[in-house]
PDB file of N, CA, C and O in Angstrom:
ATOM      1  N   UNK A   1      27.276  22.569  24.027  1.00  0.00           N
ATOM      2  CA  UNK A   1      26.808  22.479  22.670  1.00  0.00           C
ATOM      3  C   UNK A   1      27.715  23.248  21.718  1.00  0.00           C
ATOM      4  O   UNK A   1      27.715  22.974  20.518  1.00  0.00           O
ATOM      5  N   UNK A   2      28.428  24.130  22.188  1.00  0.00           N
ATOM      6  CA  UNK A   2      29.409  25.047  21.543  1.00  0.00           C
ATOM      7  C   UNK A   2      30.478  24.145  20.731  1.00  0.00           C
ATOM      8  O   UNK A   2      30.809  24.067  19.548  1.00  0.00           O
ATOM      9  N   UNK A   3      30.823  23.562  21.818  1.00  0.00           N
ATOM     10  CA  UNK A   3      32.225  22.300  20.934  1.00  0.00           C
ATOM     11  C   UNK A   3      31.872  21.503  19.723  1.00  0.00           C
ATOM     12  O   UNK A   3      32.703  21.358  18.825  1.00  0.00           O
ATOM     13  N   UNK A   4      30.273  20.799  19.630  1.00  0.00           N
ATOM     14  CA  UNK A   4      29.548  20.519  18.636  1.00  0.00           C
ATOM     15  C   UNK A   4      29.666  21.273  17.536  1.00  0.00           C
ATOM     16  O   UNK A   4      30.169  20.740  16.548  1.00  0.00           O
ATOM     17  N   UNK A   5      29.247  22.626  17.465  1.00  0.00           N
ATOM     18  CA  UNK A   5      28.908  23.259  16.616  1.00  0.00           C
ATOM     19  C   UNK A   5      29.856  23.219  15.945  1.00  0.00           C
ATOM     20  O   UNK A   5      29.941  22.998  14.737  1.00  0.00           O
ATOM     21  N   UNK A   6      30.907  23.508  16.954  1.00  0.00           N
ATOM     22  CA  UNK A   6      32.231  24.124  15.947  1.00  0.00           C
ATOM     23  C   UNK A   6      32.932  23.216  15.372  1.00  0.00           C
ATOM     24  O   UNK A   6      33.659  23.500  14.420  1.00  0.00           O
ATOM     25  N   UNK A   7      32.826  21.944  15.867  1.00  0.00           N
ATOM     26  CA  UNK A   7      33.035  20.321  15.157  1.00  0.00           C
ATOM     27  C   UNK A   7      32.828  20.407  13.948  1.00  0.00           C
ATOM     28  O   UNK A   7      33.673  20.360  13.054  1.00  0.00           O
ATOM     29  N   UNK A   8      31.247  20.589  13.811  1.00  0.00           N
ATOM     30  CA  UNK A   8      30.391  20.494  12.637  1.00  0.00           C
ATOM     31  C   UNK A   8      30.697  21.404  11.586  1.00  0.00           C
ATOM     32  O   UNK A   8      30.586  21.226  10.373  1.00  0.00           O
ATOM     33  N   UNK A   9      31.163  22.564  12.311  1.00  0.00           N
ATOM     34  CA  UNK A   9      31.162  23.578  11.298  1.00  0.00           C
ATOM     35  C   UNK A   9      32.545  23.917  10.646  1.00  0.00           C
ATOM     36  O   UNK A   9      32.781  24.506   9.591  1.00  0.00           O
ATOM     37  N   UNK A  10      33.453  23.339  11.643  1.00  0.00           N
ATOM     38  CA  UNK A  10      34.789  23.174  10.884  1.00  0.00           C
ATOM     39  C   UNK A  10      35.103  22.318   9.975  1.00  0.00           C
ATOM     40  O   UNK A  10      35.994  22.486   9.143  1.00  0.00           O
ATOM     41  N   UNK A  11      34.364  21.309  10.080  1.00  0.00           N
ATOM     42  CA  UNK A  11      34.118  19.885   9.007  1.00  0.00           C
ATOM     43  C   UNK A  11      33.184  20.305   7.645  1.00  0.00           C
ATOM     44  O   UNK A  11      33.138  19.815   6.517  1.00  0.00           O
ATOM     45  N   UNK A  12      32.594  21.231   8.161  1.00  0.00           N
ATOM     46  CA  UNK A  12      31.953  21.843   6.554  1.00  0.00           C
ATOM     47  C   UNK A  12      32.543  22.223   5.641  1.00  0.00           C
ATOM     48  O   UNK A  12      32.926  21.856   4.530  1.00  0.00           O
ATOM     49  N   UNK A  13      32.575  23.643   6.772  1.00  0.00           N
ATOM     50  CA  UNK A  13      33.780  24.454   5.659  1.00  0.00           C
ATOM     51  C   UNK A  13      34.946  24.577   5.357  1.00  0.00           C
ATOM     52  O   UNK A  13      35.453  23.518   5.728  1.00  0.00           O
ATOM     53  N   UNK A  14      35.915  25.350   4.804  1.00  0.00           N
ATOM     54  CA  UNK A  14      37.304  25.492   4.609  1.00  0.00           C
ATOM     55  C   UNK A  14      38.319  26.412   5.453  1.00  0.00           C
ATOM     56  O   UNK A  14      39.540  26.260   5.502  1.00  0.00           O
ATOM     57  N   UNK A  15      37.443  27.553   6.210  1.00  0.00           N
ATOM     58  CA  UNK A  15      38.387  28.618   6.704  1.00  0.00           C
ATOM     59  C   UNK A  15      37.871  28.939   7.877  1.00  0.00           C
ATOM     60  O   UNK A  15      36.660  28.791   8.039  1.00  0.00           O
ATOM     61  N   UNK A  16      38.658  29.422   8.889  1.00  0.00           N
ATOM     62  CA  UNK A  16      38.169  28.973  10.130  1.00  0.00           C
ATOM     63  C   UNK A  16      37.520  30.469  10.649  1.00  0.00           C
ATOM     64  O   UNK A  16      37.133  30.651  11.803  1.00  0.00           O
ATOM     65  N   UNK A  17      37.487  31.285   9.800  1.00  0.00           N
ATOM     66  CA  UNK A  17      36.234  32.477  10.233  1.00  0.00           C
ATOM     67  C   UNK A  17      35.019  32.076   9.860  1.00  0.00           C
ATOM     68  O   UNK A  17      34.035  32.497  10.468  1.00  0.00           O
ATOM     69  N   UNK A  18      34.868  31.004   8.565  1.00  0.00           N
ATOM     70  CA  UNK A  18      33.255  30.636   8.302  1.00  0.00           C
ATOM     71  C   UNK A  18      32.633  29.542   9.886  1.00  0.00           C
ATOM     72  O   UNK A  18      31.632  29.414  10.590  1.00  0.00           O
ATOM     73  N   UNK A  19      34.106  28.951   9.732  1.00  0.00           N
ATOM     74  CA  UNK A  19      33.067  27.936  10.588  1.00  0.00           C
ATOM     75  C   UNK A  19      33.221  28.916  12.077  1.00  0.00           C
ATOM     76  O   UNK A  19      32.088  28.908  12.558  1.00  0.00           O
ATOM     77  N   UNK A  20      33.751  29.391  12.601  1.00  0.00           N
ATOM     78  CA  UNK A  20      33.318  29.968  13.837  1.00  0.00           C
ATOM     79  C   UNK A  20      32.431  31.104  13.429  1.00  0.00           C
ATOM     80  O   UNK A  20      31.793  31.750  14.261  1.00  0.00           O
ATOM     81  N   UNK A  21      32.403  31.286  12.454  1.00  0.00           N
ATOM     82  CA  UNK A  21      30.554  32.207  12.091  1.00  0.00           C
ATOM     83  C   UNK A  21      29.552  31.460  12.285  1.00  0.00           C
ATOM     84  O   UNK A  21      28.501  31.816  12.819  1.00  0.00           O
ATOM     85  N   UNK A  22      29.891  30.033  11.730  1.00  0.00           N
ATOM     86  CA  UNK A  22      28.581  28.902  12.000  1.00  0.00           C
ATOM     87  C   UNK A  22      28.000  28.401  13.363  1.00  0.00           C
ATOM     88  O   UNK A  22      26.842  28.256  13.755  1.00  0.00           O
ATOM     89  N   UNK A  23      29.457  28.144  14.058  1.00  0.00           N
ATOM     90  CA  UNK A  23      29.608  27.953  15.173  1.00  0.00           C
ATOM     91  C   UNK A  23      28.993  28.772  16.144  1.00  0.00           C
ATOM     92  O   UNK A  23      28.335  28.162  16.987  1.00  0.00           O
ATOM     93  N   UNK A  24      29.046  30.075  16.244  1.00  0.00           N
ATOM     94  CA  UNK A  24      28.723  31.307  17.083  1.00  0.00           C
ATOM     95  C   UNK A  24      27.047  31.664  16.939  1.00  0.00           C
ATOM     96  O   UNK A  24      26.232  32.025  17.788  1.00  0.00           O
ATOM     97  N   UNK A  25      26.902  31.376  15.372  1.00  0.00           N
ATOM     98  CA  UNK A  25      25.323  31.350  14.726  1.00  0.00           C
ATOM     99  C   UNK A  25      24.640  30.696  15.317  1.00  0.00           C
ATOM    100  O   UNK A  25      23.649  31.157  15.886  1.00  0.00           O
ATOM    101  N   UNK A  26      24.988  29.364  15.356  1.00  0.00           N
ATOM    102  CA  UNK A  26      24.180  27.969  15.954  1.00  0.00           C
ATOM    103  C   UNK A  26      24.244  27.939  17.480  1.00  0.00           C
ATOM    104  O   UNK A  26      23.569  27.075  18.039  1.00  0.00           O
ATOM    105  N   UNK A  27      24.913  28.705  18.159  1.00  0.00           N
ATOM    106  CA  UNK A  27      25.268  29.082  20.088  1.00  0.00           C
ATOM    107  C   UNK A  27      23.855  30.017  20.071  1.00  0.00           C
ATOM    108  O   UNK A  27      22.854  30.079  20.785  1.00  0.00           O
ATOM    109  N   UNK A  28      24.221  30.541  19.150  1.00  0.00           N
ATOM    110  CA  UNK A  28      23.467  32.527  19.275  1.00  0.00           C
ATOM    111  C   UNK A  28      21.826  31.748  19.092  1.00  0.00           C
ATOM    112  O   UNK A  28      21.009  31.741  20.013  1.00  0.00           O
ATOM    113  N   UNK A  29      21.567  31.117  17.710  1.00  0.00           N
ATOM    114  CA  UNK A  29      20.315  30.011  17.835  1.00  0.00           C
ATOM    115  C   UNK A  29      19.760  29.976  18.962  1.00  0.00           C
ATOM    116  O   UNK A  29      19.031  30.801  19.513  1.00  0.00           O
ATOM    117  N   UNK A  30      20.265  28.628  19.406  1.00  0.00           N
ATOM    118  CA  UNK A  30      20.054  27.959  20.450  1.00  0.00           C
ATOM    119  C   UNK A  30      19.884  28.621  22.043  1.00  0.00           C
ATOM    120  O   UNK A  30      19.273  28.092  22.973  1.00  0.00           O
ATOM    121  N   UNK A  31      20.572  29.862  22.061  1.00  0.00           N
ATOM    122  CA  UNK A  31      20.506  30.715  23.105  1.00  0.00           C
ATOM    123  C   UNK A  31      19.068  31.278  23.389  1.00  0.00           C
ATOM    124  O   UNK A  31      18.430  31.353  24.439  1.00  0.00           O
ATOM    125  N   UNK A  32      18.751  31.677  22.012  1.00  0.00           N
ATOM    126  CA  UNK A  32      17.628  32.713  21.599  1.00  0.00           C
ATOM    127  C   UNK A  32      16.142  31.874  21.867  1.00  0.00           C
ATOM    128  O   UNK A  32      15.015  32.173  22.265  1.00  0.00           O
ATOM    129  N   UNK A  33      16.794  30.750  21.439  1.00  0.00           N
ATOM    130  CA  UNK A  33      15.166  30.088  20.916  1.00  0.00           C
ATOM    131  C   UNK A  33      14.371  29.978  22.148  1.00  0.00           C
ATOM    132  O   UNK A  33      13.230  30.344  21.865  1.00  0.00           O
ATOM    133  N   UNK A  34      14.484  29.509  23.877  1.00  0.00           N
ATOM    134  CA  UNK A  34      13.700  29.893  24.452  1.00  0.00           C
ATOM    135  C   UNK A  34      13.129  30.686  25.044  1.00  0.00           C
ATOM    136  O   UNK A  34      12.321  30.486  25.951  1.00  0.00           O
ATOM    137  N   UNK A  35      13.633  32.138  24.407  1.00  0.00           N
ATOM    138  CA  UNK A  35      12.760  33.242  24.339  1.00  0.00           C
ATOM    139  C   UNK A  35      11.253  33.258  23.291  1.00  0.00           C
ATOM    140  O   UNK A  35      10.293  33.997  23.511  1.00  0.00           O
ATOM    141  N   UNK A  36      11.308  32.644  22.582  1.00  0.00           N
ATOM    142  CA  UNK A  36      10.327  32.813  21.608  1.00  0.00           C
ATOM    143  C   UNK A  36       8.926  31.907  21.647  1.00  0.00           C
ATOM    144  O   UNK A  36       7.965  31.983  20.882  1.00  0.00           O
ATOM    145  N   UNK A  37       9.073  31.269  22.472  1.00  0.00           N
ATOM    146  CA  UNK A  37       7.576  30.516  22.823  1.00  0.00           C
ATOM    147  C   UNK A  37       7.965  30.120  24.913  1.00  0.00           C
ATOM    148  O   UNK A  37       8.904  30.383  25.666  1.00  0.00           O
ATOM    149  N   UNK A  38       6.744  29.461  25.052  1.00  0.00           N
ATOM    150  CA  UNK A  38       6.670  29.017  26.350  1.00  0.00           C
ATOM    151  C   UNK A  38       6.997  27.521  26.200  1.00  0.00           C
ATOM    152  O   UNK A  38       7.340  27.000  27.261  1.00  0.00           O
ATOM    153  N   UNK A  39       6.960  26.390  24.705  1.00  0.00           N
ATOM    154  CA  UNK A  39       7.649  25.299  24.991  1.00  0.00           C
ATOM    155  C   UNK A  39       9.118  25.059  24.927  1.00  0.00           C
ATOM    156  O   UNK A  39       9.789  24.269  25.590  1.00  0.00           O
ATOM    157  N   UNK A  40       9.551  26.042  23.836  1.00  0.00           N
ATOM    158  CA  UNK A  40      10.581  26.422  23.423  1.00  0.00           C
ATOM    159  C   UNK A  40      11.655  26.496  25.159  1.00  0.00           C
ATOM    160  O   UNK A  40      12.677  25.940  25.563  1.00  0.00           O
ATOM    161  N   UNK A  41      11.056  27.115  25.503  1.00  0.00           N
ATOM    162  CA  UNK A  41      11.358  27.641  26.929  1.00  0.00           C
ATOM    163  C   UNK A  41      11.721  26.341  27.714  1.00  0.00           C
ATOM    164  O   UNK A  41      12.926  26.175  27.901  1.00  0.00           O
ATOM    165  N   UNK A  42      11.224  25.788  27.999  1.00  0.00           N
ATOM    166  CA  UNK A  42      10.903  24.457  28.860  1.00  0.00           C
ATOM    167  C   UNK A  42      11.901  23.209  27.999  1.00  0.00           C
ATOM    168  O   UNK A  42      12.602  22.455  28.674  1.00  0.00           O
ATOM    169  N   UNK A  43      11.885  23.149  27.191  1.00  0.00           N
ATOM    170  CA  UNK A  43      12.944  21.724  26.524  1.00  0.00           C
ATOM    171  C   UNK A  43      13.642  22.054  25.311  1.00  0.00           C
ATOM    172  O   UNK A  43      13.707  21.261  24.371  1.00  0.00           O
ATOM    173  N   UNK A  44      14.314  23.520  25.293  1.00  0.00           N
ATOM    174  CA  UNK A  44      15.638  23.882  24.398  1.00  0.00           C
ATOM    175  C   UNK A  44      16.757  23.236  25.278  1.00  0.00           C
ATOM    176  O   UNK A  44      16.719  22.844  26.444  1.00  0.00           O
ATOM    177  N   UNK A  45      17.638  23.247  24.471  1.00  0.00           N
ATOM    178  CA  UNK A  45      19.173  23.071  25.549  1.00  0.00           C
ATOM    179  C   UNK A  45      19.721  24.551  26.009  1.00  0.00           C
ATOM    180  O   UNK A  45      20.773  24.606  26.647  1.00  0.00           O
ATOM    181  N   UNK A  46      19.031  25.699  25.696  1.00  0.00           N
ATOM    182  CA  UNK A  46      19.195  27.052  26.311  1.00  0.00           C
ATOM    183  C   UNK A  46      18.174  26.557  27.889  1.00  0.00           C
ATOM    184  O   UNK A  46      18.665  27.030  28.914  1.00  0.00           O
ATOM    185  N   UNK A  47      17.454  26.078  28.012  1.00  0.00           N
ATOM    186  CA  UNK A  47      16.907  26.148  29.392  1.00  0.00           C
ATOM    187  C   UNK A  47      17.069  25.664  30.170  1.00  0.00           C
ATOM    188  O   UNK A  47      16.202  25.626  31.043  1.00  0.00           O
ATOM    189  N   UNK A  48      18.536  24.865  30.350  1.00  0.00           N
ATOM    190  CA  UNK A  48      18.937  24.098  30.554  1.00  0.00           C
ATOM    191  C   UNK A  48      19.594  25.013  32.106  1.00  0.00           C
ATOM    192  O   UNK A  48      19.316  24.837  33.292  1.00  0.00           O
ATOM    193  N   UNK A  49      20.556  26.014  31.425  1.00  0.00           N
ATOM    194  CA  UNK A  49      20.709  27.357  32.691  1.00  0.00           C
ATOM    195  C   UNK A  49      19.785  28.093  33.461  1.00  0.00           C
ATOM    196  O   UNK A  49      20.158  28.866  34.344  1.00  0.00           O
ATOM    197  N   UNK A  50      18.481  27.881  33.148  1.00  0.00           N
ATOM    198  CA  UNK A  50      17.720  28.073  33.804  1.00  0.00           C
ATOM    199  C   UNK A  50      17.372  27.157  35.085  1.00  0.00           C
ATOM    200  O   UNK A  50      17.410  27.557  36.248  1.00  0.00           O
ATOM    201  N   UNK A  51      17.059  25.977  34.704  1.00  0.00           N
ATOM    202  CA  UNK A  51      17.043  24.648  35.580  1.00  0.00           C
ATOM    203  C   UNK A  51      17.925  24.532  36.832  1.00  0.00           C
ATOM    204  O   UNK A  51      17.632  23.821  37.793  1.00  0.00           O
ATOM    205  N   UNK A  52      19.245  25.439  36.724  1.00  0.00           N
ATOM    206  CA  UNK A  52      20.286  24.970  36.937  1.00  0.00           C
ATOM    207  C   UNK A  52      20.028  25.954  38.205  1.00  0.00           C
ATOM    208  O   UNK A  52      20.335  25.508  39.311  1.00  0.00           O
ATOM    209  N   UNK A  53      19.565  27.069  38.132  1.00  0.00           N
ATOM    210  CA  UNK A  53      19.592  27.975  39.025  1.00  0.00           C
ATOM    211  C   UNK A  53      18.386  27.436  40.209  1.00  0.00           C
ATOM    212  O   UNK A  53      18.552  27.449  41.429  1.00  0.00           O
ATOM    213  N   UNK A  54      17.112  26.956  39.451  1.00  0.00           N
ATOM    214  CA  UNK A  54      16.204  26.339  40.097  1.00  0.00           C
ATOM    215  C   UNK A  54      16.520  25.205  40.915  1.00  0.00           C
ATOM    216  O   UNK A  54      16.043  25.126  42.047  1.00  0.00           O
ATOM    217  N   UNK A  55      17.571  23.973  40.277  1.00  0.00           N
ATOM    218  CA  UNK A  55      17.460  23.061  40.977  1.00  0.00           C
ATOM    219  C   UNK A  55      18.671  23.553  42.716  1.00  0.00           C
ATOM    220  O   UNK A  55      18.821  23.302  43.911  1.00  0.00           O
ATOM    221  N   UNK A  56      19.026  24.104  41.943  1.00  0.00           N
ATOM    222  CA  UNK A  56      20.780  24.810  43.260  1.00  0.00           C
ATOM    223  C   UNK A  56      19.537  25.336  44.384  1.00  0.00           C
ATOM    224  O   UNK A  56      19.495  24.867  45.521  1.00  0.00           O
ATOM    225  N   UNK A  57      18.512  26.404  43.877  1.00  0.00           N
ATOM    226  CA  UNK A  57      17.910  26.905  45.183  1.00  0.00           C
ATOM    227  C   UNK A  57      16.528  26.121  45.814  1.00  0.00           C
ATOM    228  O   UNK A  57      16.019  26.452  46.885  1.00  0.00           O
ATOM    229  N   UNK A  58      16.072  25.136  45.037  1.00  0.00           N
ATOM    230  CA  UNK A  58      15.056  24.076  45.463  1.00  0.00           C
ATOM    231  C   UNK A  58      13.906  24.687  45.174  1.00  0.00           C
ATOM    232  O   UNK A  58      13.178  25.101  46.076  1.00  0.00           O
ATOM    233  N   UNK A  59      13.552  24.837  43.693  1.00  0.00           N
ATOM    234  CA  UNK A  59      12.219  25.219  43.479  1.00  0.00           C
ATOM    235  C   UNK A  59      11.867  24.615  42.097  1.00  0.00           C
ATOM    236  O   UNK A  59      10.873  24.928  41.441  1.00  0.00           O
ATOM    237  N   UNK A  60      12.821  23.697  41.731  1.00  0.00           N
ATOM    238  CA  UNK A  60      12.291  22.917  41.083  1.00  0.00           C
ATOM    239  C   UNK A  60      12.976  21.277  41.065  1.00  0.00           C
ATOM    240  O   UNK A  60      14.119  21.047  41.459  1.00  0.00           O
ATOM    241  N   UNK A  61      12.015  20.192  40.519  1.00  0.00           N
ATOM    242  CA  UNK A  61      12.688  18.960  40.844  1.00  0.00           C
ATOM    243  C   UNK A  61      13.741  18.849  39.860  1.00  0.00           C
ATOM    244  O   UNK A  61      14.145  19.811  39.208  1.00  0.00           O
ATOM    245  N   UNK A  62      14.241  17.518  39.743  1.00  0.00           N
ATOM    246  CA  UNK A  62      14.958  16.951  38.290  1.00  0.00           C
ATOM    247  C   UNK A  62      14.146  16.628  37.626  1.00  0.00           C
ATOM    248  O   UNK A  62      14.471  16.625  36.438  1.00  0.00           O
ATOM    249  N   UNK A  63      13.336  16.381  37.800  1.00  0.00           N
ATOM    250  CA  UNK A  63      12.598  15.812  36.900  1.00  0.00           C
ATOM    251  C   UNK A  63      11.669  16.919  35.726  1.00  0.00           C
ATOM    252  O   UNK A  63      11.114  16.459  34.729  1.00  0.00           O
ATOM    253  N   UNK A  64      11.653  18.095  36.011  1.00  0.00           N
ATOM    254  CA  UNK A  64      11.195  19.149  35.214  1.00  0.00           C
ATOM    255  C   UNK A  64      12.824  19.728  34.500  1.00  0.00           C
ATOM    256  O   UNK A  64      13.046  20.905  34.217  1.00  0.00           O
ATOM    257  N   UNK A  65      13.349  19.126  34.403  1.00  0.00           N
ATOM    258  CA  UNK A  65      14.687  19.589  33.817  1.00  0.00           C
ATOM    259  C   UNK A  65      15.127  18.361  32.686  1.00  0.00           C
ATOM    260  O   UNK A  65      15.810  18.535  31.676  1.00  0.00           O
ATOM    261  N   UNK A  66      14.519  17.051  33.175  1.00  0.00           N
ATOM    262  CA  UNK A  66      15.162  15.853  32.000  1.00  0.00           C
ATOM    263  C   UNK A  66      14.645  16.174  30.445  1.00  0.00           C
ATOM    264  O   UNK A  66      15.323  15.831  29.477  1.00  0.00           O
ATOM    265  N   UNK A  67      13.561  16.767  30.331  1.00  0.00           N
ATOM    266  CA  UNK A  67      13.105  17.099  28.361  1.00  0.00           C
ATOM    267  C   UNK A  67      13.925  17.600  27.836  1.00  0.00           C
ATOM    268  O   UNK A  67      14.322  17.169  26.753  1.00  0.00           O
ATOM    269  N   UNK A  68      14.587  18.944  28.563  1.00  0.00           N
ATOM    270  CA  UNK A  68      15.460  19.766  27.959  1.00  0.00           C
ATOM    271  C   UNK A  68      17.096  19.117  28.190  1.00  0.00           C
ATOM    272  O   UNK A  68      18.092  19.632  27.682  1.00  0.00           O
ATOM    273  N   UNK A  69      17.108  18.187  28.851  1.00  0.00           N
ATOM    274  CA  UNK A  69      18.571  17.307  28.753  1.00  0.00           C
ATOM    275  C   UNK A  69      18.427  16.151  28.199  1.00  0.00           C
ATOM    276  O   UNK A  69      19.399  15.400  28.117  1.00  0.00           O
ATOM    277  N   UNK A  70      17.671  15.928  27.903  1.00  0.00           N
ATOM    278  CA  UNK A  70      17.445  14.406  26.771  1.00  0.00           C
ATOM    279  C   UNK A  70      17.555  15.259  25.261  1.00  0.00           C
ATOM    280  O   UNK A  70      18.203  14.913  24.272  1.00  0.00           O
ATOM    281  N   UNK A  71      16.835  16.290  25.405  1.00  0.00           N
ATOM    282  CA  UNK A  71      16.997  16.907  23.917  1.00  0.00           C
ATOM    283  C   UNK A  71      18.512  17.328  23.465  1.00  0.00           C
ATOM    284  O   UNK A  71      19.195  17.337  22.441  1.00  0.00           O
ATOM    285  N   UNK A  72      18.627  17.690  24.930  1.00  0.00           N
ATOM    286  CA  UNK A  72      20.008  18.596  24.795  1.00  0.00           C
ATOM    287  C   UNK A  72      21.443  17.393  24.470  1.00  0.00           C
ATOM    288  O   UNK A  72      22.569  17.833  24.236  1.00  0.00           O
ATOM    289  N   UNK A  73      21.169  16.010  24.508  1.00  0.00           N
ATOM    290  CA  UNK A  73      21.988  14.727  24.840  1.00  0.00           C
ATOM    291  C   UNK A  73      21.940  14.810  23.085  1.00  0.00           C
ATOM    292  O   UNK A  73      22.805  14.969  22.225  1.00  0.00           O
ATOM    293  N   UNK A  74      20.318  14.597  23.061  1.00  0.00           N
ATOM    294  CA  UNK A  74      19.874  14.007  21.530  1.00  0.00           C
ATOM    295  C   UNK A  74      20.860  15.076  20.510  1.00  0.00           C
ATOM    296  O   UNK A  74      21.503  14.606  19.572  1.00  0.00           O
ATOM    297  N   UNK A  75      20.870  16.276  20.776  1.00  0.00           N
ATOM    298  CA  UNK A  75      21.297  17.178  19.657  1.00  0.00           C
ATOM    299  C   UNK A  75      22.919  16.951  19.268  1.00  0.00           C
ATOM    300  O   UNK A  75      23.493  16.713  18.205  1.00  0.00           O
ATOM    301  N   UNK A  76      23.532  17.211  21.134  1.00  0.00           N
ATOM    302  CA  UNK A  76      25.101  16.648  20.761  1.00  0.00           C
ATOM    303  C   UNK A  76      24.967  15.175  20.010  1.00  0.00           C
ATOM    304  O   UNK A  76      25.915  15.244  19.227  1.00  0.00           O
ATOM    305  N   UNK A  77      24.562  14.331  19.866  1.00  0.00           N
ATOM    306  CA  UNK A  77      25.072  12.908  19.690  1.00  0.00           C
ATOM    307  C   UNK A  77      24.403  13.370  18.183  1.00  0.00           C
ATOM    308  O   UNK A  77      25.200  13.246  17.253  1.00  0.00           O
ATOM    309  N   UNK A  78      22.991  13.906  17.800  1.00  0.00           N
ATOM    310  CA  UNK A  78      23.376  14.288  15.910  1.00  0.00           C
ATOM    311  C   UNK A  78      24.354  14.737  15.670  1.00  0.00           C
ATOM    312  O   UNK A  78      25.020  14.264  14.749  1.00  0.00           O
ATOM    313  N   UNK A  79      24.901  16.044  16.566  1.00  0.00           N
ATOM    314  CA  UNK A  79      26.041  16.961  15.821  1.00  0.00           C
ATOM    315  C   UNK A  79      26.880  15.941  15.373  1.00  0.00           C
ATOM    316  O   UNK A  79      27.008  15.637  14.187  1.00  0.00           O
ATOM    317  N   UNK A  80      27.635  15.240  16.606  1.00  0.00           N
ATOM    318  CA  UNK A  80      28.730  14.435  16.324  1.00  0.00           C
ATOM    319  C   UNK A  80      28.630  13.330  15.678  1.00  0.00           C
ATOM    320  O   UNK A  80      29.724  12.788  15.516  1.00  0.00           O
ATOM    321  N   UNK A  81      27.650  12.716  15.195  1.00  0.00           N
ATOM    322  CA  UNK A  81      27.110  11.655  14.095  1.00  0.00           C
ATOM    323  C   UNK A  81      27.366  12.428  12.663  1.00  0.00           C
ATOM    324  O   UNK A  81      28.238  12.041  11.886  1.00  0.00           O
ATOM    325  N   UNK A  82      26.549  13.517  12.401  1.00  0.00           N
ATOM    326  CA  UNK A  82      26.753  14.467  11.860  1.00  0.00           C
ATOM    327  C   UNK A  82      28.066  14.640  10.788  1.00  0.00           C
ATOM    328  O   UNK A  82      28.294  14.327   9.619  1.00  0.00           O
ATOM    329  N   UNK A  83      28.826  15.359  11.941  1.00  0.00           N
ATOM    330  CA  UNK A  83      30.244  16.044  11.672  1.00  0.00           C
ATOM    331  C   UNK A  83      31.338  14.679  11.423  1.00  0.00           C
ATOM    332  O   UNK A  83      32.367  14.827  10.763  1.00  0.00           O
ATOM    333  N   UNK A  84      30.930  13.254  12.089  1.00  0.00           N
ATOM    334  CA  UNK A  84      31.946  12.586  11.829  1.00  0.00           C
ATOM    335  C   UNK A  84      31.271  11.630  10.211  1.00  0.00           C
ATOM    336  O   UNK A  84      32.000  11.017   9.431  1.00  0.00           O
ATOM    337  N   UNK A  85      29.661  11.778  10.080  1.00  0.00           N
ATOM    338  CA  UNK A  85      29.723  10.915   8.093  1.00  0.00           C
ATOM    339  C   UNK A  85      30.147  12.541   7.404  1.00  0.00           C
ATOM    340  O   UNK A  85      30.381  12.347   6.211  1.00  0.00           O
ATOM    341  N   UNK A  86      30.263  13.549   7.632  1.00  0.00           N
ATOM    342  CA  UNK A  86      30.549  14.187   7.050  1.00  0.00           C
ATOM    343  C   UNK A  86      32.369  14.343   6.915  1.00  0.00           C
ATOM    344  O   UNK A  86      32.726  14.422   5.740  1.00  0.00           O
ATOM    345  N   UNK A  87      33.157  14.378   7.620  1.00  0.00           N
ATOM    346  CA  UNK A  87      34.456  14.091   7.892  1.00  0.00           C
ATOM    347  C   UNK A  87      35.048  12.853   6.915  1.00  0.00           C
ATOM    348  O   UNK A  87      36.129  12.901   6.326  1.00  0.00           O
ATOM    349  N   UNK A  88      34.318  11.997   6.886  1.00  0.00           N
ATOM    350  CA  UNK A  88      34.329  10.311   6.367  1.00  0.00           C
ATOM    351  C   UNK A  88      34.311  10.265   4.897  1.00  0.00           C
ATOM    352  O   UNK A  88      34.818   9.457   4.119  1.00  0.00           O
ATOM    353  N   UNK A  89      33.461  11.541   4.659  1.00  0.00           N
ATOM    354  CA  UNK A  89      32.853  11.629   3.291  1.00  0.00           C
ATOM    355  C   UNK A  89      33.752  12.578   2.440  1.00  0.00           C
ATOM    356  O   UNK A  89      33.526  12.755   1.243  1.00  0.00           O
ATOM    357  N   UNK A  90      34.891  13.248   3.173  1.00  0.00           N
ATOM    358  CA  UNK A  90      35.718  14.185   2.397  1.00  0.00           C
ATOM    359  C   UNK A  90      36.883  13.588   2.264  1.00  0.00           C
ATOM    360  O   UNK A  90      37.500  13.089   3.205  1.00  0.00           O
ATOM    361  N   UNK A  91      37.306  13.603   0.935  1.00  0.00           N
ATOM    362  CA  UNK A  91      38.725  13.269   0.230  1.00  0.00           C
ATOM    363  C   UNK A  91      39.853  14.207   1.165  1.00  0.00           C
ATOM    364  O   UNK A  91      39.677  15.426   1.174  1.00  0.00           O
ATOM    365  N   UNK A  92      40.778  13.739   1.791  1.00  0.00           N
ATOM    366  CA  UNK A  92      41.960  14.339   2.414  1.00  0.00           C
ATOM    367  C   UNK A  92      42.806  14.480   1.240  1.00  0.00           C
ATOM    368  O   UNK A  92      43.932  14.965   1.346  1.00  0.00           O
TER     369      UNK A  92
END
């Protein structure tokens, strides 16, 4: 999700400390957010490393891992929808 961000956020702005502020902001986000509730937890694209540890030692299926990778699919494919009408939309 990192490469997204920084897509997006280099296509915003002008100088490349804002957008890797944006970039690092929107990681740091997304990191955080399934700390802050129990759904949050379960289908962020942060819980995604969680899953990961579960499915490697067999205590959880795939199938308790697809919400948070469909979301996590859904978010890259806005970013980059996103970042490229925004790209489209600026005078070179």
């Amino acid at each position: 999700m990192g490469i997204q961000f920084w897509g997006l956020a280099s296509t915003i702005s002008r100088t490349s400390v804002v957008s890797g502020g944006i970039a690092i902001g929107g990681v740091l986000l997304l990191s955080l957010l399934p700390s802050l509730s129990q759904w949050l937890a379960r289908y962020t694209p942060g819980a995604l490393s969680s899953y990961e540890v579960k499915l490697v030692s067999g205590t959880a299926a795939f199938s308790d891992a697809v919400p948070a990778l469909v979301i996590t699919i859904s978010l890259v494919v806005l970013l980059v929808a996103i970042t490229v009408m925004v790209f489209l939309g600026q005078e070179l």
